[in-house]
TIKOLVO-370461 format. One line per 8 residues: their letters; for each residue y, z, x of N, C-alpha, C. Coordinates in nm, 2 decimals, padded with zeros to 4 digits, always signed. Last residue first. Layout:
a) Y Z X Y Z X Y Z X  ...
# end
This chain:
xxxxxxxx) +03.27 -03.39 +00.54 +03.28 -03.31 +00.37 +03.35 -03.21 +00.31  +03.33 -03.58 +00.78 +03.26 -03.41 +00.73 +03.31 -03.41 +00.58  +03.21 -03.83 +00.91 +03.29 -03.80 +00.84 +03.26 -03.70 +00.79  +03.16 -03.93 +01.23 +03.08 -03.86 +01.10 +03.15 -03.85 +01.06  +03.06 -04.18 +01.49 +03.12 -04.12 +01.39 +03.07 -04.06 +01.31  +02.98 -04.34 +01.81 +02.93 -04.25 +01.65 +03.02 -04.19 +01.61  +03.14 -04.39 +02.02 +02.98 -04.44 +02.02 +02.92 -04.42 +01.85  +03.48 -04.44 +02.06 +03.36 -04.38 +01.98 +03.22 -04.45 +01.97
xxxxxxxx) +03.66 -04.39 +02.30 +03.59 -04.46 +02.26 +03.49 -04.40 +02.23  +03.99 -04.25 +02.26 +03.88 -04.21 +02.28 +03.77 -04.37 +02.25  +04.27 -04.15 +02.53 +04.26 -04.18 +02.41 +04.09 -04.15 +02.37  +04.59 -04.00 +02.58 +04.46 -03.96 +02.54 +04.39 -04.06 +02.46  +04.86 -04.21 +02.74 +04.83 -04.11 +02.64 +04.65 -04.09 +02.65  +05.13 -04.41 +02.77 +05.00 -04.33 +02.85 +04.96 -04.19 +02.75  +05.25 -04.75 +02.68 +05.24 -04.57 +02.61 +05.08 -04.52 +02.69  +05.56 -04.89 +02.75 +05.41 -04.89 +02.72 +05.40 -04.77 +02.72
xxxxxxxx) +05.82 -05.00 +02.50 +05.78 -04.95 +02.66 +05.63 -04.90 +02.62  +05.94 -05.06 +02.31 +05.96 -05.16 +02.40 +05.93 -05.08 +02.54  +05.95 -05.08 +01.98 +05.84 -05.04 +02.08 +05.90 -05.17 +02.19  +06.06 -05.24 +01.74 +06.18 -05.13 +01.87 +06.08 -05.04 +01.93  +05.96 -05.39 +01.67 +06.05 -05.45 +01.76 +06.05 -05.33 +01.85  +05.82 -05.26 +01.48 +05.76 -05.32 +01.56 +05.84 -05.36 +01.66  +06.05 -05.13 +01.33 +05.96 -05.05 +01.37 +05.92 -05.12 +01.49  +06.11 -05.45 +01.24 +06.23 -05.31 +01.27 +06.14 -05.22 +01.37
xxxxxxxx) +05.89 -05.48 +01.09 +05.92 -05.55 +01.14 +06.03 -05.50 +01.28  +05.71 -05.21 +00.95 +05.79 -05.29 +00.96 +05.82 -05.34 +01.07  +05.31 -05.16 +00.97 +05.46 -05.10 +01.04 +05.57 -05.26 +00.97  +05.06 -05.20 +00.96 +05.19 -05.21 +00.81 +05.30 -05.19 +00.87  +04.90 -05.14 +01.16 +04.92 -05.01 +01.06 +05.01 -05.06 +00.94  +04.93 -05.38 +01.28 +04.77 -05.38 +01.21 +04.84 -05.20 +01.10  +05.12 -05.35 +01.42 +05.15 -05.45 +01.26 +05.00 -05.44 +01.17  +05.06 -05.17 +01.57 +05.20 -05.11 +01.47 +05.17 -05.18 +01.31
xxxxxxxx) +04.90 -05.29 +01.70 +04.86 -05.16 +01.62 +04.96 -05.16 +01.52  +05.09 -05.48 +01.85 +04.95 -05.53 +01.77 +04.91 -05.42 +01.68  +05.24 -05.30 +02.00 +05.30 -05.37 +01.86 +05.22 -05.44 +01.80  +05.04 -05.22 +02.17 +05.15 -05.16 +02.06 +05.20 -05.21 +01.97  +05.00 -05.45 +02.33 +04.89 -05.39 +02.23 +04.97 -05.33 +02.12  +05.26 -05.49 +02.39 +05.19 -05.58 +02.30 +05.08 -05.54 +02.25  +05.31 -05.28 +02.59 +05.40 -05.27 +02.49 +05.30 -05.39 +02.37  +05.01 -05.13 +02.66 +05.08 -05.22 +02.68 +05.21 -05.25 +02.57
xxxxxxxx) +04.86 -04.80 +02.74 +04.85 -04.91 +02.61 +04.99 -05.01 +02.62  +04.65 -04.65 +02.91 +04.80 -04.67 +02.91 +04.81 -04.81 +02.82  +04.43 -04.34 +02.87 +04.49 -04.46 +02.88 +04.67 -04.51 +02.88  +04.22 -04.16 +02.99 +04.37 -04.18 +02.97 +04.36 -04.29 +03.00  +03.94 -04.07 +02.76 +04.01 -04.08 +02.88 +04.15 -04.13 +02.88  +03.59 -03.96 +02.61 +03.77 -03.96 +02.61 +03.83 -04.01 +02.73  +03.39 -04.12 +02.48 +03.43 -04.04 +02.57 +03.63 -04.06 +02.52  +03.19 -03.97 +02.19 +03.17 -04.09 +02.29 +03.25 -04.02 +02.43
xxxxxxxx) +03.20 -03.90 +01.86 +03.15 -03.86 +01.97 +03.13 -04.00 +02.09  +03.36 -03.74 +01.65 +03.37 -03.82 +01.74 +03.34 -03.79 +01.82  +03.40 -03.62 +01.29 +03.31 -03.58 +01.45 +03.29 -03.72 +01.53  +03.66 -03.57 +01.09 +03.60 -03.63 +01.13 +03.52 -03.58 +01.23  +03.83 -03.54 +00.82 +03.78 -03.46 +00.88 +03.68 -03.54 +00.95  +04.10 -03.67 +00.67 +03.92 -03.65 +00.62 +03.91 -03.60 +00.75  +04.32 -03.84 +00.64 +04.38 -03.66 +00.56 +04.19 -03.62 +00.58  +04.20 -04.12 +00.60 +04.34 -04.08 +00.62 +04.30 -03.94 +00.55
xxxxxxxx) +04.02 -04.33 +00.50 +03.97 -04.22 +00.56 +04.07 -04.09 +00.59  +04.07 -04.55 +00.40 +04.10 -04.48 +00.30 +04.04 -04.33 +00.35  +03.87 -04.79 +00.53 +04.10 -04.78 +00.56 +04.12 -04.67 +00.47  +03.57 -04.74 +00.74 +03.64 -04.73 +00.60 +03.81 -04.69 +00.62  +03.58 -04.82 +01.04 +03.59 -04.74 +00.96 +03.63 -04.80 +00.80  +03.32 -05.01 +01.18 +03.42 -05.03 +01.15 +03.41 -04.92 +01.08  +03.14 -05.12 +01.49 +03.12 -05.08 +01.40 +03.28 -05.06 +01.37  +03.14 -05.26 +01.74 +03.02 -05.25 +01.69 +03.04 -05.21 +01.56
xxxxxxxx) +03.26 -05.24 +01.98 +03.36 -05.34 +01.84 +03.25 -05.35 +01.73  +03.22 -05.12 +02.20 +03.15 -05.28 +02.17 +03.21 -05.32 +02.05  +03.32 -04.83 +02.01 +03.16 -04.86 +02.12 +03.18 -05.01 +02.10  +03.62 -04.84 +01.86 +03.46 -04.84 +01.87 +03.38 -04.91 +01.96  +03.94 -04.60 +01.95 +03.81 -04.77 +01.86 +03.70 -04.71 +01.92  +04.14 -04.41 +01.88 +04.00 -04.41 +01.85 +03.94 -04.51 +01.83  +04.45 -04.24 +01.96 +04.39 -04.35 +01.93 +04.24 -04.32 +01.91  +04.57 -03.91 +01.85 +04.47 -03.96 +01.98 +04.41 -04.12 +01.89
xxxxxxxx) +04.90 -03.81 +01.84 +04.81 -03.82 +01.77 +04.72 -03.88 +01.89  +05.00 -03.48 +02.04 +05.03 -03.65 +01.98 +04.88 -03.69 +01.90  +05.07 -03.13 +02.01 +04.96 -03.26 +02.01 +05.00 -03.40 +01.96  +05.11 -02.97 +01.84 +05.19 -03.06 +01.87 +05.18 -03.14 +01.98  +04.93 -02.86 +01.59 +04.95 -02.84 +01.72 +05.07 -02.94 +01.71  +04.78 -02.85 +01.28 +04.89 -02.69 +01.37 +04.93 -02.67 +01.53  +04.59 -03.10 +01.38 +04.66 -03.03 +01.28 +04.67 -02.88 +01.32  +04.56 -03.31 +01.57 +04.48 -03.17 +01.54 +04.60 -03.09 +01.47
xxxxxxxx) +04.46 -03.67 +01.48 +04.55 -03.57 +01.51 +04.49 -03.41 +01.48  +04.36 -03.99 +01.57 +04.32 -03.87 +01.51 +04.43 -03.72 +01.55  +04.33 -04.29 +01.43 +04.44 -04.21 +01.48 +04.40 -04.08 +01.48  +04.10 -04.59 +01.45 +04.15 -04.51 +01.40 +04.25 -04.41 +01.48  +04.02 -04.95 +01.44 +04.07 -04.84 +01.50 +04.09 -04.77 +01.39  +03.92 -05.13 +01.23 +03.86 -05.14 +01.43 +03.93 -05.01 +01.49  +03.99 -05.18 +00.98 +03.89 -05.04 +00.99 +03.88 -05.07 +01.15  +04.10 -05.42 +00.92 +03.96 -05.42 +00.91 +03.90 -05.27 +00.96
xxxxxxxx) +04.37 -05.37 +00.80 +04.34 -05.55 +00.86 +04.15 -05.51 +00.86  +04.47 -05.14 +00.93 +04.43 -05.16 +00.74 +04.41 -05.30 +00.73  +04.35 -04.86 +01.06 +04.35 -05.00 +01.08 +04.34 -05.05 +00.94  +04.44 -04.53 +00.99 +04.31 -04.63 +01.00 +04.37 -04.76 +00.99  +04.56 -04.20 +01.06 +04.53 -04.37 +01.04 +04.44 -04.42 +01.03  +04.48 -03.98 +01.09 +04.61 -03.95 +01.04 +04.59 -04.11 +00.97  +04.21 -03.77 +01.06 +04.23 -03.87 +01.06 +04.38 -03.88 +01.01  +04.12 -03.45 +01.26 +04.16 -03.51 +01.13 +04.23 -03.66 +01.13
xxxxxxxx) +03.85 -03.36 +01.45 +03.98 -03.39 +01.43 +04.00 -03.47 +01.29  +03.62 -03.29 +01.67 +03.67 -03.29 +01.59 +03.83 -03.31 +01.57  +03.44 -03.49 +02.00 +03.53 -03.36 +01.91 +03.56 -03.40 +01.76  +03.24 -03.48 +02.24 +03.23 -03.49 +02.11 +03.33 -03.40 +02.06  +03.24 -03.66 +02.52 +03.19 -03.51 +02.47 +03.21 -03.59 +02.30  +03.27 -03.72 +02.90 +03.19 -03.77 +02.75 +03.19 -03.64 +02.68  +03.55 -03.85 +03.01 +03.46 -03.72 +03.01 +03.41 -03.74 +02.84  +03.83 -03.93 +03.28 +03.76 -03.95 +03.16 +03.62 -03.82 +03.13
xxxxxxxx) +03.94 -03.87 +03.52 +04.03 -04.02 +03.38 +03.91 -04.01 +03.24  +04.08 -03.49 +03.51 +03.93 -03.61 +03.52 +04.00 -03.69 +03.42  +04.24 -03.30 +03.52 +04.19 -03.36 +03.65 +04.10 -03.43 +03.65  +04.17 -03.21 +03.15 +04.23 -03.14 +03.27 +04.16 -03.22 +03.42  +04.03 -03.24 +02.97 +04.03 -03.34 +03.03 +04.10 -03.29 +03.15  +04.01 -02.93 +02.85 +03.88 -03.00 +02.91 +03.95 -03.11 +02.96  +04.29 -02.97 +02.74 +04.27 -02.83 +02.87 +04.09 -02.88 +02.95  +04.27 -03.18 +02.53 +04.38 -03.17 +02.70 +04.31 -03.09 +02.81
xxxxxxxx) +04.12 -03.06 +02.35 +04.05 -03.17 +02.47 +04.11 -03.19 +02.56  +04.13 -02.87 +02.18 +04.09 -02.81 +02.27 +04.09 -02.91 +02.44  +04.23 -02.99 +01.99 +04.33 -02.95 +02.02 +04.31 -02.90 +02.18  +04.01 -03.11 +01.89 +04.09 -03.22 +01.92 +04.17 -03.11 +02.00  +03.75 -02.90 +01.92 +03.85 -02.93 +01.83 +03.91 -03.06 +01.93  +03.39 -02.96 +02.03 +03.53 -02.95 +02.02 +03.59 -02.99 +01.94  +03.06 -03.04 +01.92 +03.19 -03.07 +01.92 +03.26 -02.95 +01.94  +02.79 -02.90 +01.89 +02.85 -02.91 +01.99 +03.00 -02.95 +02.05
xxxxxxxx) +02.67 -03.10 +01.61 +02.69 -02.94 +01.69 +02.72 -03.00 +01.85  +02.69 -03.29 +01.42 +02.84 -03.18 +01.45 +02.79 -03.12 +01.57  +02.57 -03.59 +01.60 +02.49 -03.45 +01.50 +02.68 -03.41 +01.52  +02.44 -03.97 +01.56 +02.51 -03.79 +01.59 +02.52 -03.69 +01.54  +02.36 -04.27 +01.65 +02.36 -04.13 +01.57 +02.38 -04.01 +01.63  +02.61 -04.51 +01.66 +02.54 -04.44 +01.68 +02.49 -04.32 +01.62  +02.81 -04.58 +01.36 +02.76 -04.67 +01.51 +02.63 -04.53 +01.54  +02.85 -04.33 +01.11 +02.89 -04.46 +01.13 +02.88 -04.49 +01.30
xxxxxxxx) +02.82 -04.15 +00.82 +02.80 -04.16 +00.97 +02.79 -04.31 +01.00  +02.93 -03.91 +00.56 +02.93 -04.03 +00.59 +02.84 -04.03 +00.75  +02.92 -03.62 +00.53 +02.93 -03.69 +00.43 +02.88 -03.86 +00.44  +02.77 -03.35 +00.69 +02.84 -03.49 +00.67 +02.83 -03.57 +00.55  +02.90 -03.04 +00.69 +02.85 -03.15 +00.62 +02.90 -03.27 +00.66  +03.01 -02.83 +00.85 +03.01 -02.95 +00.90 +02.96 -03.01 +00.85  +02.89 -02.52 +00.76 +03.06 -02.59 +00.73 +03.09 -02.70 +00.78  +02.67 -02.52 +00.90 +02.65 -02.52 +00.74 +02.83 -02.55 +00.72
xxxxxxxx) +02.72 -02.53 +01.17 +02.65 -02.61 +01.07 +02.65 -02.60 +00.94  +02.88 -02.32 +01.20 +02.96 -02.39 +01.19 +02.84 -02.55 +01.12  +02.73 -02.04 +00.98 +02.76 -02.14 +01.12 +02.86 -02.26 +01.08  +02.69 -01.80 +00.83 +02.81 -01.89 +00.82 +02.82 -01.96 +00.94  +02.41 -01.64 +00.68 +02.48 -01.65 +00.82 +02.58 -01.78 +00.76  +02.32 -01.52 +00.48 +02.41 -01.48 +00.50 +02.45 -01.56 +00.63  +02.01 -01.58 +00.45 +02.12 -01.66 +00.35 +02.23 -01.61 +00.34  +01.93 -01.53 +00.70 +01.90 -01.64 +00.66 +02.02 -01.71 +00.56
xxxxxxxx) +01.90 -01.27 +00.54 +01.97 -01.27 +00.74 +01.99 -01.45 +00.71  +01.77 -01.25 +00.34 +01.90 -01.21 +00.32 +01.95 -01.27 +00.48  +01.53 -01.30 +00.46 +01.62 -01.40 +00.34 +01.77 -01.37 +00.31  +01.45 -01.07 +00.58 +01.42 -01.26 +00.65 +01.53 -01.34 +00.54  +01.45 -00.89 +00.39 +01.56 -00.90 +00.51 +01.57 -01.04 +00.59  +01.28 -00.97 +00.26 +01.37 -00.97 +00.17 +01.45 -01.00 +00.25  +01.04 -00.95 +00.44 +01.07 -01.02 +00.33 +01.18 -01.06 +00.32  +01.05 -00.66 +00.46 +01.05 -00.77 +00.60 +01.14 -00.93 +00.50
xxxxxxxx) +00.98 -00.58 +00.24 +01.15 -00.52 +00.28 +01.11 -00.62 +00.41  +00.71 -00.63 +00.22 +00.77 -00.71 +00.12 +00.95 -00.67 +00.18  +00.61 -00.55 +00.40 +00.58 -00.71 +00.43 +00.69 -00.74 +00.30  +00.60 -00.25 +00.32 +00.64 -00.31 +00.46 +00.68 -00.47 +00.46  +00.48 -00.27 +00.12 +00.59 -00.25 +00.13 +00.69 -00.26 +00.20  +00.20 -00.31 +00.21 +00.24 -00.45 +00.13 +00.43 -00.42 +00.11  +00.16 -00.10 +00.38 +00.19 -00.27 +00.47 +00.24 -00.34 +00.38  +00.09 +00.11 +00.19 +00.22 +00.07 +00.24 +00.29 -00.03 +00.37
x) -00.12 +00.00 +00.08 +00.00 +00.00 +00.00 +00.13 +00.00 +00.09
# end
């Protein structure tokens, strides 16, 4: 009688430990996934990636971040920004041109996984982005110097929920 008491408070506590824990897995649903396959776990915030890129042009990892853009000509790039920083936003195309975002991803929560590195974006790429974002005409003109910044090439994507 009192093993079956034993096995049944073992029990209960296996289920309760189980149906109380709050990982960051169970708050990373994906919703979507897009080029290679990838999981959430292990990603960094966006805000965290300056202080990791720190003395290297580049460095494979996986972060999080919120989508500010998306390419509205076909989804080839995206913008990602870490919301409560002041942080620039972080460019985002894809592995080989392999794969494309949905244009209505703007304000979603994303897991990017590939590499990051610095780049330096040409005043004409820039104004190629601008006109692929809708930028006006005005807008597009008045880029007239090239832009060194963070950026990332995505092997996989996830869109979180």
């Amino acid at each position: 009688m009192l093993n079956r008491i034993v096995l049944f408070v073992a029990a209960v506590a296996l289920l309760f430990s189980c149906g109380q824990q709050t990982s960051d897995k169970q708050t990373a649903e994906v919703a979507q996934s897009f080029g290679a396959p990838t999981t959430p776990e292990g990603a960094i915030s966006y805000a965290e990636l300056p202080a990791q890129m720190e003395g290297k042009d580049s460095l494979a990892i996986k972060v999080v971040g919120t989508v500010k853009e998306v390419c509205q000509k076909k989804g080839c790039w995206m913008t990602l920004v870490a919301e409560g920083t002041d942080l620039p936003e972080m460019r985002v195309t894809f592995k080989d041109y392999a794969f494309f975002m949905p244009k209505d991803l703007a304000g979603k929560r994303v897991v990017v996984d590939g590499f990051a590195y610095i780049s330096e974006t040409s005043v004409e790429e820039l104004r190629h982005y601008a006109e692929d974002a809708g930028k006006s005409p005005d807008e597009i003109a008045g880029i007239t110097e090239p832009l060194r910044e963070l950026a990332f090439e995505a092997a996989g994507v996830l869109v979180l929920k």
